[in-house]
C-alpha positions as CSV (number, residue, x, y, z in Angstrom):
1,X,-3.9,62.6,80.9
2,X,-5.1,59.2,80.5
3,X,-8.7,58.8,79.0
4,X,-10.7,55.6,79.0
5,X,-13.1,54.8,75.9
6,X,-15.8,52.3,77.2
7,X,-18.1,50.5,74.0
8,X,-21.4,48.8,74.9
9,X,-23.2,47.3,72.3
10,X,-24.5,50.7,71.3
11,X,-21.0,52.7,71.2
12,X,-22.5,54.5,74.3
13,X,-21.0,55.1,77.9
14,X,-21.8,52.2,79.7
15,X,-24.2,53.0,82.3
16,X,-25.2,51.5,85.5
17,X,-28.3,50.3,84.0
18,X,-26.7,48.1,81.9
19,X,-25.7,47.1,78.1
20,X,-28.6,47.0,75.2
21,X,-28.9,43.9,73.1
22,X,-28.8,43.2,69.6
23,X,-26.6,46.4,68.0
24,X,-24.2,45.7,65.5
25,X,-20.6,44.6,66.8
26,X,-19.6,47.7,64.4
27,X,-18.5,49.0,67.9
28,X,-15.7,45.9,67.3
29,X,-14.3,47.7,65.1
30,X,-14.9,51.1,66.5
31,X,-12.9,49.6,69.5
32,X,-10.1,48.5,67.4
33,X,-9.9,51.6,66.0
34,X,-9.6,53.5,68.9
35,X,-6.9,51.0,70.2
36,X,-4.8,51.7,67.4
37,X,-5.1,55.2,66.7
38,X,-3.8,55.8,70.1
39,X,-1.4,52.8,70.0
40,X,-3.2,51.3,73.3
41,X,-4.6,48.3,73.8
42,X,-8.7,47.1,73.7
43,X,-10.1,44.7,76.4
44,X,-13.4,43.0,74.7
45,X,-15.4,42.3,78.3
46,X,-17.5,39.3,77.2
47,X,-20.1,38.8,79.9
48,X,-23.7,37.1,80.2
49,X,-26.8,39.0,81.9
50,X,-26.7,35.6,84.7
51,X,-23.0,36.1,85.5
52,X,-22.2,37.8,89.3
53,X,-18.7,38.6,88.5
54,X,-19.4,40.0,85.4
55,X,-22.3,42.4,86.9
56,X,-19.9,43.3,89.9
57,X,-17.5,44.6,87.4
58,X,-20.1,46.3,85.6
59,X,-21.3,48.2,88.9
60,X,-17.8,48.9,89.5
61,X,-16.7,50.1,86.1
62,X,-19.8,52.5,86.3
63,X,-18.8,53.5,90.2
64,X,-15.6,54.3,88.4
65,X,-13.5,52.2,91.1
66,X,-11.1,50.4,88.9
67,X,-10.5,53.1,86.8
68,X,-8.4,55.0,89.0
69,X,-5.9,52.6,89.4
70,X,-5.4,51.7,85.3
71,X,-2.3,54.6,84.7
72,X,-2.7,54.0,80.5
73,X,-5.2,54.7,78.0
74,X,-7.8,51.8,77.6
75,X,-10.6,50.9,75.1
76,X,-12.9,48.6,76.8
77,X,-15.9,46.6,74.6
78,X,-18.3,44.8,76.4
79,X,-19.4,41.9,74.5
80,X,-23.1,40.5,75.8
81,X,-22.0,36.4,74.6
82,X,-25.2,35.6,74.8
83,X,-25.9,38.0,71.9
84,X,-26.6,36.4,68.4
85,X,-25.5,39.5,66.6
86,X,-22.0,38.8,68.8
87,X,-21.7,35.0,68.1
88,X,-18.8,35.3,65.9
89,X,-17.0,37.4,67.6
90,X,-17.7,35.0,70.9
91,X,-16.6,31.8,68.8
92,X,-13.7,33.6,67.2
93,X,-11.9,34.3,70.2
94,X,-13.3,30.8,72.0
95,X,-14.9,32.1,74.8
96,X,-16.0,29.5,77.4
97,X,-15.9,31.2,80.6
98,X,-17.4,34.6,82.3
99,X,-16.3,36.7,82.4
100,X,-13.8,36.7,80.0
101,X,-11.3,39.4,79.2
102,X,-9.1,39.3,76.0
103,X,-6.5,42.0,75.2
104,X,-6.2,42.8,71.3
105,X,-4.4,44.9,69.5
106,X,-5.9,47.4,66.6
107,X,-6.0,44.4,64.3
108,X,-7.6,42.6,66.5
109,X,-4.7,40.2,67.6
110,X,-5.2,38.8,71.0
111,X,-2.3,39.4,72.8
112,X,-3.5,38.3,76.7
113,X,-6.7,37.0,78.2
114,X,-7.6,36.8,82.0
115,X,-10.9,34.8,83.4
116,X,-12.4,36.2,85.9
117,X,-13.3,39.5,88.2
118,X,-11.9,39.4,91.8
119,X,-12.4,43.5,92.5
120,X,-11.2,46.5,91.1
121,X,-7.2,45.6,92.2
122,X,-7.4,42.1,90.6
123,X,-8.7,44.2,86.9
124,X,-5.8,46.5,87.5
125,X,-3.0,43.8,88.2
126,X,-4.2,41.9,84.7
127,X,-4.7,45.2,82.9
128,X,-1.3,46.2,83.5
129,X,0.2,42.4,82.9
130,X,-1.8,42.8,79.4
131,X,-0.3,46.0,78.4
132,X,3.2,44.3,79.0
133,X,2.6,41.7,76.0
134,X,2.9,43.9,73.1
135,X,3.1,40.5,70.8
136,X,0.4,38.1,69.9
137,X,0.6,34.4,70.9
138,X,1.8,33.9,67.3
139,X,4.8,36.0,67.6
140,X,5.7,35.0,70.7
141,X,5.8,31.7,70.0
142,X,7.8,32.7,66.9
143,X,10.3,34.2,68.9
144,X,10.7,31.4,71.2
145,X,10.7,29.4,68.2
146,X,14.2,31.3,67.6
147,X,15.9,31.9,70.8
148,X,14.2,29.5,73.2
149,X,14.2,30.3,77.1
150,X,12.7,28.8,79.8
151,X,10.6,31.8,80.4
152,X,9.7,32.5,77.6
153,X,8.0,28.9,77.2
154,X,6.4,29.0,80.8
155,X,5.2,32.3,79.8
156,X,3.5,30.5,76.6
157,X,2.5,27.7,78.3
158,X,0.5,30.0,80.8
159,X,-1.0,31.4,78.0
160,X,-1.9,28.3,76.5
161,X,-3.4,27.0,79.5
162,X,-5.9,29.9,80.3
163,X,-6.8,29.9,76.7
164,X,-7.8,26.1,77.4
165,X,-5.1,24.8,74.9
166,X,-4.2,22.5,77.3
167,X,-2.2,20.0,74.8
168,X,-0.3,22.9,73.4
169,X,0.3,24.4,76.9
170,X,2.1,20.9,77.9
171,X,4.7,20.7,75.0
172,X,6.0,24.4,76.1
173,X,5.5,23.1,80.1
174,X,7.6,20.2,79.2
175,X,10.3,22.2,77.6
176,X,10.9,24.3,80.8
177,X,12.9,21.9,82.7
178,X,15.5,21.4,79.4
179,X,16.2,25.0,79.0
180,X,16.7,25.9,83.1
C-alpha cells in the first residue's frame, strides 16, 4: 500500500496550521533518506508564507485531496524559501519562483522540477511525469550526448527552460529540427 512521508521544517506531519520556521534542514536529509531507502522519489515543496498557490496546496495536502490520486510512495519536504536556516538549499537548487517543486533522488540529484499549483489533478499529472525521469539532467544529457534523438533533446530543452536555462534550453531546441 502506498504511504506518503510529508517533512515540514520540524520532521512533523504537516498540519493545516501551517510549517514552523527556523529548524534545521536536517529534515533534507531525512527526506533523502527516506527517498532512497524506499527507492522513491522526494519533492522539496519550496514555498513563501505570501504565496496563494503555495497555501492552496498546503490546505489541500492537509485536506488530503491530492493524495489520493498519487498511486506511488512519495517523500514530500516543504522548504519555507524565505527561511535563512534553508538559504542554501533555496540557492542550490536556484529557486526563483513559488511555488517551486523539484524531484530528487536519495542523493539529492534533481531529476524534474514543475512551477506552479493548478489543483490537486495538475500535482498529480507532474508527480507522475517526475517519477518517469529516473535520470538527472546530467545523465540525460549524457545519454543524448551518445545517441542523440529529437526527443530526447526537446525533452532537455523543456527541462532547461523551466529551470530558467534558457541559453542552454536553445542549443537542444535548435537541434530538434536536425535529428526529425
Amino acid at each position: 500500500m502506498p504511504h506518503l512521508r510529508i517533512f515540514s521544517l520540524t520532521c512533523l506531519l504537516l498540519s493545516a496550521a501551517g510549517t514552523a520556521r527556523g529548524a534545521s534542514p536536517a529534515a533534507f536529509e531525512e527526506a533523502l533518506r527516506a527517498a532512497a531507502s524506499t527507492d522513491s522519489i522526494a519533492i522539496l515543496d519550496f514555498f513563501t508564507e505570501w504565496c496563494a498557490p503555495c497555501k492552496s496546496f498546503e490546505n489541500d495536502i492537509a485536506a488530503g485531496a491530492p493524495l489520493e490520486k498519487i498511486r506511488a510512495n512519495m517523500t514530500l519536504l516543504r522548504v519555507d524559501a524565505e527561511d535563512p536556516a534553508w538559504a542554501q538549499i533555496t540557492l542550490d537548487y536556484d529557486i526563483h519562483s513559488f511555488p517551486t517543486f523539484v524531484a530528487v533522488d536519495g542523493a539529492g540529484a534533481e531529476l524534474y522540477r514543475w512551477i506552479g499549483y493548478e489543483g490537486p489533478d495538475h500535482f498529480a499529472r507532474e508527480y507522475d511525469i517526475a517519477r518517469s525521469h529516473p535520470l538527472s539532467i546530467q545523465d540525460r544529457i549524457r545519454a543524448f550526448e551518445s545517441s542523440p534523438s529529437a526527443d530526447a533533446a526537446q525533452e532537455i530543452a523543456d527541462y532547461l527552460s523551466r529551470s530558467r536555462r534558457y541559453a542552454e534550453a536553445a542549443v537542444y531546441h535548435e537541434r530538434v529540427p536536425e535529428l526529425d
